[in-house]
DSSP file (Angstrom, degrees, kcal/mol; ACC not computed):
  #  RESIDUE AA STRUCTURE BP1 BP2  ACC     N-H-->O    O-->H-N    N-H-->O    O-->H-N    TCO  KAPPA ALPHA  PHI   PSI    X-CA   Y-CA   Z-CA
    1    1 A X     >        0   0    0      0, 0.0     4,-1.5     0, 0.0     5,-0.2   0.000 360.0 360.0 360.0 156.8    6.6   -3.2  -46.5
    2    2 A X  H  >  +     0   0    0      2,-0.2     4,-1.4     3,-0.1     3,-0.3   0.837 360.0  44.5 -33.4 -45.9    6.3   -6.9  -45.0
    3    3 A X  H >> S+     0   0    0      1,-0.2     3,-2.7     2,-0.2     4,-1.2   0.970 110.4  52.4 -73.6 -72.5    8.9   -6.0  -42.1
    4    4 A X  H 3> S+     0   0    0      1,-0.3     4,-2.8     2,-0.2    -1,-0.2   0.618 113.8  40.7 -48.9 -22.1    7.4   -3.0  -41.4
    5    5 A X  H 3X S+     0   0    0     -4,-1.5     4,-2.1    -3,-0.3    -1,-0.3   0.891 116.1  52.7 -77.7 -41.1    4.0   -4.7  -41.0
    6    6 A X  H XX S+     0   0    0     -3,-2.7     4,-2.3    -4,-1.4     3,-0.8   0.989 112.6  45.1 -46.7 -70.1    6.0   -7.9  -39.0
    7    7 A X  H 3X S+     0   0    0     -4,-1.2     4,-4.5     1,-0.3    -2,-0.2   0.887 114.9  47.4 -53.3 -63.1    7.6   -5.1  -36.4
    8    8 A X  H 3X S+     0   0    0     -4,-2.8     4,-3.4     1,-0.2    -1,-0.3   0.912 119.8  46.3 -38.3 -51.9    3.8   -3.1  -36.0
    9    9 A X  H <X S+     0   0    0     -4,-2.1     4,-1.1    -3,-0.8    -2,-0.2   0.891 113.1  42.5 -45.9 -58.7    2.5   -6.9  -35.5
   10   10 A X  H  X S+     0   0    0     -4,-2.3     4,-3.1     2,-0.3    -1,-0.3   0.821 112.6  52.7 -80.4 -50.3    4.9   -7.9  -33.2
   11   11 A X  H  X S+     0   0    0     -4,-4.5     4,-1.7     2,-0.2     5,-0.2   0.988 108.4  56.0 -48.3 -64.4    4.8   -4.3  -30.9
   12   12 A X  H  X S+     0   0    0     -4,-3.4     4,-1.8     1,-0.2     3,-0.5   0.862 110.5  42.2 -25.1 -49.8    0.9   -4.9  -30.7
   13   13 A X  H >X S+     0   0    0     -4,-1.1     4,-1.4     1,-0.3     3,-0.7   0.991 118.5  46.4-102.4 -53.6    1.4   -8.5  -29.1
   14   14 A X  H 3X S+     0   0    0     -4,-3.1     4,-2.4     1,-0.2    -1,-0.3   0.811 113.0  44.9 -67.8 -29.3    4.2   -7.2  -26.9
   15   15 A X  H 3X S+     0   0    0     -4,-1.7     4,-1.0    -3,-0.5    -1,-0.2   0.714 113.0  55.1 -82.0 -31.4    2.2   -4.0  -25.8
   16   16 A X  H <X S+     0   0    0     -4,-1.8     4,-2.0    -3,-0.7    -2,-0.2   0.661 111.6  48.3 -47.5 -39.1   -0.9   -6.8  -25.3
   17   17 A X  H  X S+     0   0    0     -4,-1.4     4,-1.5    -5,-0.2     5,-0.3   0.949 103.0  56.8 -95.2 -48.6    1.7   -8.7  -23.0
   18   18 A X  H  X S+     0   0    0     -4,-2.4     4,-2.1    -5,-0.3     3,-0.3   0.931 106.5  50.0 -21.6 -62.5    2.6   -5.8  -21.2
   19   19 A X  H  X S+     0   0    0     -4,-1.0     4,-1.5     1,-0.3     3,-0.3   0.938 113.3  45.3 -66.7 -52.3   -1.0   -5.3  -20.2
   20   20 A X  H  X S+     0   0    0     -4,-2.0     4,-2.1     1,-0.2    -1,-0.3   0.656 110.9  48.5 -76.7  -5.7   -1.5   -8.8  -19.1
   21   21 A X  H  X S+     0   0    0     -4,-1.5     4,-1.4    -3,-0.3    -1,-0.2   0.811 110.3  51.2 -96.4 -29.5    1.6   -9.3  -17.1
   22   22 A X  H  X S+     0   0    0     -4,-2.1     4,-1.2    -3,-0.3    -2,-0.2   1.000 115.7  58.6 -52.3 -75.6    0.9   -5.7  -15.2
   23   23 A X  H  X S+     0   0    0     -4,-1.5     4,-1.2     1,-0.2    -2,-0.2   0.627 106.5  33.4  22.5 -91.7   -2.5   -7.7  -14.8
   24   24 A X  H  X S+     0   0    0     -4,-2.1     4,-3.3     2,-0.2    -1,-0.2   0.749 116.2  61.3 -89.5 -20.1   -1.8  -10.8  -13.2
   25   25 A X  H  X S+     0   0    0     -4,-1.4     4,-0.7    -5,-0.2    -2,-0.2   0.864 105.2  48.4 -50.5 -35.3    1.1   -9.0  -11.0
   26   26 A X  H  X S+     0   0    0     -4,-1.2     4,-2.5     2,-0.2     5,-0.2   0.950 109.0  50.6 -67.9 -44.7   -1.4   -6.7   -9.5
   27   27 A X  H  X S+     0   0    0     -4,-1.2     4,-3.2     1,-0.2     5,-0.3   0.872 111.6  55.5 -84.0 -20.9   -3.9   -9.9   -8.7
   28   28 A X  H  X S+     0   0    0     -4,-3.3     4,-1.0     2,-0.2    -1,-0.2   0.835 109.8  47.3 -51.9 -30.5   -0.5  -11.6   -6.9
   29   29 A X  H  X S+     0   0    0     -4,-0.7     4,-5.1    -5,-0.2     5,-0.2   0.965 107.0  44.3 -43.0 -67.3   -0.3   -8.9   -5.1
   30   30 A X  H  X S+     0   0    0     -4,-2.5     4,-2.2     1,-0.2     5,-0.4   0.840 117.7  55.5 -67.8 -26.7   -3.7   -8.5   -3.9
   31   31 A X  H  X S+     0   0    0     -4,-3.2     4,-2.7    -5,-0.2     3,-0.4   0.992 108.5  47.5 -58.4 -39.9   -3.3  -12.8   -3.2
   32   32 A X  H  X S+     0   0    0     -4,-1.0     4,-2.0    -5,-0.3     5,-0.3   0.999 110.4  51.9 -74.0 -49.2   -0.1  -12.3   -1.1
   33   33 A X  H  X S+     0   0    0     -4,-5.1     4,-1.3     1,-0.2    -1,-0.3   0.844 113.4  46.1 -68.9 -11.5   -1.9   -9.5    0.8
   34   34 A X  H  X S+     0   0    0     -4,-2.2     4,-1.8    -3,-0.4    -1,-0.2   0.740 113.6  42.3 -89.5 -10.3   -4.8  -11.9    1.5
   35   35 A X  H >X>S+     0   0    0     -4,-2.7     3,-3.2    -5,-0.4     4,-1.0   0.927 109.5  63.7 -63.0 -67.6   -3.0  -14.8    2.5
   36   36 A X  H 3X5S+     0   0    0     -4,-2.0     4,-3.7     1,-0.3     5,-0.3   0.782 110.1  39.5  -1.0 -75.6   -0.9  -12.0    4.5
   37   37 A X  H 3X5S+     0   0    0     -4,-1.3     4,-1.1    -5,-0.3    -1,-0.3   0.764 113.8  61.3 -79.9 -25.2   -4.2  -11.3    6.5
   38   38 A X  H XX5S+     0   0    0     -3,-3.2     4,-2.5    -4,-1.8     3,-1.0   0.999 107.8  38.9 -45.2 -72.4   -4.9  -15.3    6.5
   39   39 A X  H 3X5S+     0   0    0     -4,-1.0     4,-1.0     1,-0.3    -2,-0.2   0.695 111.1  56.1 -50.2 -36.8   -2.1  -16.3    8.2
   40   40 A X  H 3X<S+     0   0    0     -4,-3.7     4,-2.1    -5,-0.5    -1,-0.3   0.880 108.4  51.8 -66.8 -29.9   -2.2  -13.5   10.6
   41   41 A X  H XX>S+     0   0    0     -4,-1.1     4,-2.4    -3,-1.0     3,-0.8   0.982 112.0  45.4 -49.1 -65.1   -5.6  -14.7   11.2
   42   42 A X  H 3X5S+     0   0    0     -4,-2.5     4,-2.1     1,-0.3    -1,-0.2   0.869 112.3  51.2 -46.8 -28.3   -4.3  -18.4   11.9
   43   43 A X  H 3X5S+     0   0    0     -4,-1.0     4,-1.3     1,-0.3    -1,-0.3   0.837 110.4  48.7-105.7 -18.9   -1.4  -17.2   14.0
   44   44 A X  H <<5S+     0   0    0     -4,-2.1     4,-0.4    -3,-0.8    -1,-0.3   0.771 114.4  47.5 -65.8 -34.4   -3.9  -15.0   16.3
   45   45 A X  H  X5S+     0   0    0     -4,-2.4     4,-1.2     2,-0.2    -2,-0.2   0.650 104.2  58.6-100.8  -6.3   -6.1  -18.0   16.6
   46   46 A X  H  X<S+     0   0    0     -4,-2.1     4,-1.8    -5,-0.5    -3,-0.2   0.926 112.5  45.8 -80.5 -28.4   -3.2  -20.5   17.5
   47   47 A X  H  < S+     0   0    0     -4,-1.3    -2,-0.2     2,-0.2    -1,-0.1   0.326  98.4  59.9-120.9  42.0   -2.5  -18.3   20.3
   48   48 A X  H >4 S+     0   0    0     -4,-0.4     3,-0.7     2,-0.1     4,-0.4   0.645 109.7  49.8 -80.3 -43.5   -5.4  -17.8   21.5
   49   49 A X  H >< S+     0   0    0     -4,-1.2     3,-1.2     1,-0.3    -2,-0.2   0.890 103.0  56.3 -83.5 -28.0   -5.4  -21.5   21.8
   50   50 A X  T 3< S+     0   0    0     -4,-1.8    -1,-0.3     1,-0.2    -3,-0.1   0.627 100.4  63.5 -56.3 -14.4   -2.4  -21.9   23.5
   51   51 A X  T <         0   0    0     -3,-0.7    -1,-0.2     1,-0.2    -2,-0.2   0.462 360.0 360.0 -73.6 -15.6   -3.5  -19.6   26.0
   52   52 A X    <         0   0    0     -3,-1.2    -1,-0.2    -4,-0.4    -2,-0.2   0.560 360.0 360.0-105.2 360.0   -6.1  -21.6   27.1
């Protein structure tokens, strides 16, 4: 029937969103851990220069 066909439709595009939202969580990760290791950079080289 139409619904049933609606509901199949509608699980595809949610199981499709699933997968992209897993997606771009994982590459937010892997940004915050390279900022992480930016900023640790920055905060090693500000006092390095305060030392001098």
């Amino acid at each position: 029937s139409e619904y049933r066909r609606q509901i199949q439709s509608l699980t595809c595009e949610v199981d499709a969103l699933k997968g992209t939202n897993e997606s771009l969580e994982r590459q937010m990760r892997e940004m915050e851990d390279a900022f992480g290791v930016e900023a640790a950079n920055y905060q090693d080289s500000i006092a390095r220069l305060q030392e001098e």
